[in-house]
NUMAR-220175 format. One record per residue (C-alpha): x, y, z. Coordinates in steps of 0.05 Angstrom, whole numbers. Example, Ala and Ser with C-alpha at 12.3 -4.5 7.8 and 13.67 -1.06 7.14 Angstrom:
BEGIN
+--------+--------+--------+
:     px :     py :     pz :
+--------+--------+--------+
:    246 :    -90 :    156 :
:    273 :    -21 :    143 :
+--------+--------+--------+
END
This chain:
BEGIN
+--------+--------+--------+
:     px :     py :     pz :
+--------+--------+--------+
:   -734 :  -2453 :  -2653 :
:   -690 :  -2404 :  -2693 :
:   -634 :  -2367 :  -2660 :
:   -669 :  -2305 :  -2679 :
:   -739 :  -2320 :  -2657 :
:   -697 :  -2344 :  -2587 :
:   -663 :  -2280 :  -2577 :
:   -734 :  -2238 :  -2596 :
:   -775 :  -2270 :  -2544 :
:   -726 :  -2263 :  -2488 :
:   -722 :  -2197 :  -2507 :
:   -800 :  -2189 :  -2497 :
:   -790 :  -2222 :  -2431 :
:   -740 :  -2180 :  -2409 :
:   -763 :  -2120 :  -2423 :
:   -818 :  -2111 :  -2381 :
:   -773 :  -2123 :  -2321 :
:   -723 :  -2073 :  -2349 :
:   -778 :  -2014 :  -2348 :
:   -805 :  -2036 :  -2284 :
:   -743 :  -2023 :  -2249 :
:   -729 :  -1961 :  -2277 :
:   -793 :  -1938 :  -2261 :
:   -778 :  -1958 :  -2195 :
:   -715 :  -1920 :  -2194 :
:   -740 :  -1858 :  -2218 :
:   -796 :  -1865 :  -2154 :
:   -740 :  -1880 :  -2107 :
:   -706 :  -1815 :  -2120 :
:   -768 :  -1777 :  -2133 :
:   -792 :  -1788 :  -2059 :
:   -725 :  -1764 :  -2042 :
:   -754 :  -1700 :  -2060 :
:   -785 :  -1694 :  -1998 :
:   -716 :  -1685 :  -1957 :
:   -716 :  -1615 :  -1949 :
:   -632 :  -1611 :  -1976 :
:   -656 :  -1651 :  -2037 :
:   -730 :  -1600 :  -2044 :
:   -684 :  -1530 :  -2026 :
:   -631 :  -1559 :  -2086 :
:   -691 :  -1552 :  -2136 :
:   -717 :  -1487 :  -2110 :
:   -640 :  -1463 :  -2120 :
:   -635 :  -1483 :  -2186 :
:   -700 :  -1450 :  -2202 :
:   -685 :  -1383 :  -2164 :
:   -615 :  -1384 :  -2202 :
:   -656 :  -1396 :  -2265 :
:   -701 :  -1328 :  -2252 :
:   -645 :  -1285 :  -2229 :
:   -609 :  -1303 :  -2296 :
:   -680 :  -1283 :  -2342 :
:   -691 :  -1222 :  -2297 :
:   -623 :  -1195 :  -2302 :
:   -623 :  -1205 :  -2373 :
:   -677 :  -1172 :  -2396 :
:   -678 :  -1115 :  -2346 :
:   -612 :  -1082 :  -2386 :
:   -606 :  -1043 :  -2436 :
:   -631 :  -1082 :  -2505 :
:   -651 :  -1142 :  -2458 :
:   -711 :  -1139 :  -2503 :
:   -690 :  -1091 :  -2555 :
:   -626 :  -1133 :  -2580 :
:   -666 :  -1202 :  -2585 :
:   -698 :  -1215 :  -2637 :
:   -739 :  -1264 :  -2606 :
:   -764 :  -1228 :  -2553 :
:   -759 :  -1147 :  -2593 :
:   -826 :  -1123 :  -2573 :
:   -851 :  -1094 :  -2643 :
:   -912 :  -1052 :  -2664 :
:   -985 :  -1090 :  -2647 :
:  -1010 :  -1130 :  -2700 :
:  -1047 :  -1066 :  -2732 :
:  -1005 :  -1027 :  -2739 :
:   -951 :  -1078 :  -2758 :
:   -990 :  -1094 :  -2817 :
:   -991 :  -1015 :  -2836 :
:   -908 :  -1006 :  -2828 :
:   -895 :  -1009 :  -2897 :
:   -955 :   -960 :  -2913 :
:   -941 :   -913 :  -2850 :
:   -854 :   -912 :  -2871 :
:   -877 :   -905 :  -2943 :
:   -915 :   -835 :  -2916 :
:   -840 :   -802 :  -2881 :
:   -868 :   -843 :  -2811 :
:   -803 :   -883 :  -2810 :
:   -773 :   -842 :  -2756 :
:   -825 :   -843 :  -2716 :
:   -846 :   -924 :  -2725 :
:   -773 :   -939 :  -2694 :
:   -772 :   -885 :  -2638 :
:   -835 :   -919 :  -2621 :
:   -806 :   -988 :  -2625 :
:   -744 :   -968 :  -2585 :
:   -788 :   -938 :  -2531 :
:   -828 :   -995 :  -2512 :
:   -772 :  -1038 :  -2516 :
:   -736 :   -987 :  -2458 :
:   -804 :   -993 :  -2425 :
:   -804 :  -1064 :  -2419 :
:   -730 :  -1059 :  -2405 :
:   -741 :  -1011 :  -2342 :
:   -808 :  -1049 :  -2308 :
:   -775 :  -1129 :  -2310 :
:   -732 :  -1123 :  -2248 :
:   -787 :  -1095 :  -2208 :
:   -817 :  -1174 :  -2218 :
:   -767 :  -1215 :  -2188 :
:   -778 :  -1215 :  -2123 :
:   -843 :  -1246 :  -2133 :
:   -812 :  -1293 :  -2172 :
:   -773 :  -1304 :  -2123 :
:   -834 :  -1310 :  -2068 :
:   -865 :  -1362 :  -2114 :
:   -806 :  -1409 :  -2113 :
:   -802 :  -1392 :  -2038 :
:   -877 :  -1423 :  -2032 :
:   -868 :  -1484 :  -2073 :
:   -891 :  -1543 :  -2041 :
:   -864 :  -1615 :  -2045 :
:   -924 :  -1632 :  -2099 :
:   -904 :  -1580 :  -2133 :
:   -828 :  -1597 :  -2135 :
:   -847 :  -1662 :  -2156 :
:   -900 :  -1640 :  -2214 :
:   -843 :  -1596 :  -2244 :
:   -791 :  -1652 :  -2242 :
:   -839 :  -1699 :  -2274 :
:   -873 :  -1651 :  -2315 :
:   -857 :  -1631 :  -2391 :
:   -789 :  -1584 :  -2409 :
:   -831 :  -1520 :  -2386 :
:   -866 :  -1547 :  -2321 :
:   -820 :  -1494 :  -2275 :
:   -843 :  -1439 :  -2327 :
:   -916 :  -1466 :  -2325 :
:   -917 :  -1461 :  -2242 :
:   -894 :  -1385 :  -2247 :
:   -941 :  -1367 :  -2296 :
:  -1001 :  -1399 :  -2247 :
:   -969 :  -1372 :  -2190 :
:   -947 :  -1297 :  -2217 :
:   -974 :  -1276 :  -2272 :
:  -1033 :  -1237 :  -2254 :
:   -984 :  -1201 :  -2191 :
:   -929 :  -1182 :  -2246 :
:   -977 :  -1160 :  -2282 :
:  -1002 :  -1118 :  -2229 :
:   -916 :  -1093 :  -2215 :
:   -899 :  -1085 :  -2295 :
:   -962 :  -1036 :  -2308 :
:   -947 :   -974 :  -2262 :
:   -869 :   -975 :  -2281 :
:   -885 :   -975 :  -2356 :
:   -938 :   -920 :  -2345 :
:   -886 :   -880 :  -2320 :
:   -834 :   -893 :  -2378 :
:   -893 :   -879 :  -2423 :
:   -913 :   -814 :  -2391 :
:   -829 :   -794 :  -2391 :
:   -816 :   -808 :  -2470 :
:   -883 :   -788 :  -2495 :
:   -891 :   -860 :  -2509 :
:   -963 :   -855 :  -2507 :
:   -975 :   -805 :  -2550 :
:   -933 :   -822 :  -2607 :
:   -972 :   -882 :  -2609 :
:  -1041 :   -853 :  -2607 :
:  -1014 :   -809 :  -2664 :
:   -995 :   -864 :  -2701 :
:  -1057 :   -900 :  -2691 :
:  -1093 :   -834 :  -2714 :
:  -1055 :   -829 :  -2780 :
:  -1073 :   -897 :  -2798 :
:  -1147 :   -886 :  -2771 :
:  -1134 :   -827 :  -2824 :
:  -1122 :   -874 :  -2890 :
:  -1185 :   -922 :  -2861 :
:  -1129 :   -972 :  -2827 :
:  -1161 :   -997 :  -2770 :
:  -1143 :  -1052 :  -2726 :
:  -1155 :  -1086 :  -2638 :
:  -1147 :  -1013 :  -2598 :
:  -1101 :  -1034 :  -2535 :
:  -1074 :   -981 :  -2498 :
:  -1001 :   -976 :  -2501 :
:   -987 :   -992 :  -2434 :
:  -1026 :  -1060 :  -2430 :
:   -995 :  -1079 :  -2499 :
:   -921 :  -1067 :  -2471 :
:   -940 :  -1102 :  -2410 :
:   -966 :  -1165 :  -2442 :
:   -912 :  -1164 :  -2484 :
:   -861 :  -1162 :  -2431 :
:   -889 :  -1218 :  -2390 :
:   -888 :  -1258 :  -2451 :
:   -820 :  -1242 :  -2460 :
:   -807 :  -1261 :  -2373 :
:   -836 :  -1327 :  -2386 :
:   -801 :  -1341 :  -2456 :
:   -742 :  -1330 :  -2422 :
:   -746 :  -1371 :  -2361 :
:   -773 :  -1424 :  -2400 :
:   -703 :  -1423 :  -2429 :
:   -667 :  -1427 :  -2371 :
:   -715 :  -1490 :  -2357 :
:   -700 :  -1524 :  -2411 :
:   -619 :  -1508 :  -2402 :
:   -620 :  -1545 :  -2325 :
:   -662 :  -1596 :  -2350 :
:   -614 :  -1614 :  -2414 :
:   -554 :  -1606 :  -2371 :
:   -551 :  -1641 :  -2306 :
:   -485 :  -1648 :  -2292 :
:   -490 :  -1587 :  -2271 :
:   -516 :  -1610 :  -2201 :
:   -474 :  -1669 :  -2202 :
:   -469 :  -1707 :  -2130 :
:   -539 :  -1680 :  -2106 :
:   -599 :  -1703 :  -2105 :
:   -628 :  -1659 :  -2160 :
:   -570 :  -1674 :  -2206 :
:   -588 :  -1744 :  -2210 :
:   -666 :  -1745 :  -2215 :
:   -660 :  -1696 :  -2273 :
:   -601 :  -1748 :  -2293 :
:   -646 :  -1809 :  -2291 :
:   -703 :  -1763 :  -2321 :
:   -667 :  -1730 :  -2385 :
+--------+--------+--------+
END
């Protein structure tokens, strides 16, 4: 037998072993989980994780200064901005933009504490499905858990920003003048389209902040959480 072919079948002997005991490793400290220091460490790092989203796009240009989360004009009329800018609109198209963004800006706070409920109510399964789970578990769980409640939170707050800056009717006029030139598009009243664009915009960001404890670790260093997300990365 070849030195080669030796060295490839211990290899394939070993390896098996290998992954068995990490698997058993990573089992050992997940049923650590259930030690109520190690299960309040995760709900922590997931509260500090929300408060960071929250407080970040409940300021001025939280949503208005990224341009990943910018809430812009819905898809019909988005299609139309050249046309409606083209017709001395342009004024109007960005005072609209601005105002939903402020809109957005002003309702996100009011979500956190239910947020902050739903880590609160997270049980040991679900600590363990979001440590085992994909890069955006956490963010999956408080979309299950919240959405429909934020929802229920963003809507009255935006309605009142809308009624304030005349936010709704600058966008009724603007649908009008493209109804005008046969521009049509998906009617959605202004307030549902700023408040599904703002939960999008909740979720995008906590995903984020996910993704950030889940790349870095060290960052719980010496607990529990620190090195199952260690062992996990």
């Amino acid at each position: 037998m070849t030195p080669d072919r030796r060295r490839c079948l211990q290899a394939l002997f070993v390896l098996p072993w290998f992954g068995l005991a990490q698997a058993r490793t990573i089992d050992d400290l997940l049923g650590a989980i259930s030690v109520p220091q190690a299960e309040q460490a995760l709900r922590e790092s997931l509260a500090i994780g929300a408060r960071k989203a929250i407080a970040s796009l409940g300021q001025e240009n939280g949503f208005y200064g990224d341009p990943k989360l910018k809430i812009g004009l819905p898809k019909n009329f988005s299609r139309a901005e050249k046309f409606l800018r083209g017709i001395g609109q342009g004024r109007k198209v960005d005072e609209l933009v601005l105002a939903m963004n402020r809109a957005a800006e002003s309702a996100v706070p009011n979500t956190l504490d239910l947020i902050i409920d739903s880590i609160a109510g997270m049980s040991v399964q679900d600590a363990k499905t979001i440590l085992t789970g994909g890069d955006d578990s956490a963010t999956a769980y408080f979309r299950k858990t919240t959405e429909n409640h934020l929802s229920e939170t963003l809507l009255p707050v935006i309605k009142s920003v809308t009624e304030k800056s005349d936010l709704a009717r600058a966008y009724n006029n603007l649908a009008a003048t493209l109804a005008r030139f046969g521009i049509r598009g998906e009617r959605e009243t202004v307030e549902a389209y700023v408040n599904r664009k703002a939960l999008d915009g909740i979720y995008q960001r906590i995903g984020e902040e996910e993704r950030s404890m889940r790349a870095n670790p060290s960052q719980y260093a010496g607990s529990v959480l620190g090195e199952v997300l260690g062992l996990l990365k």
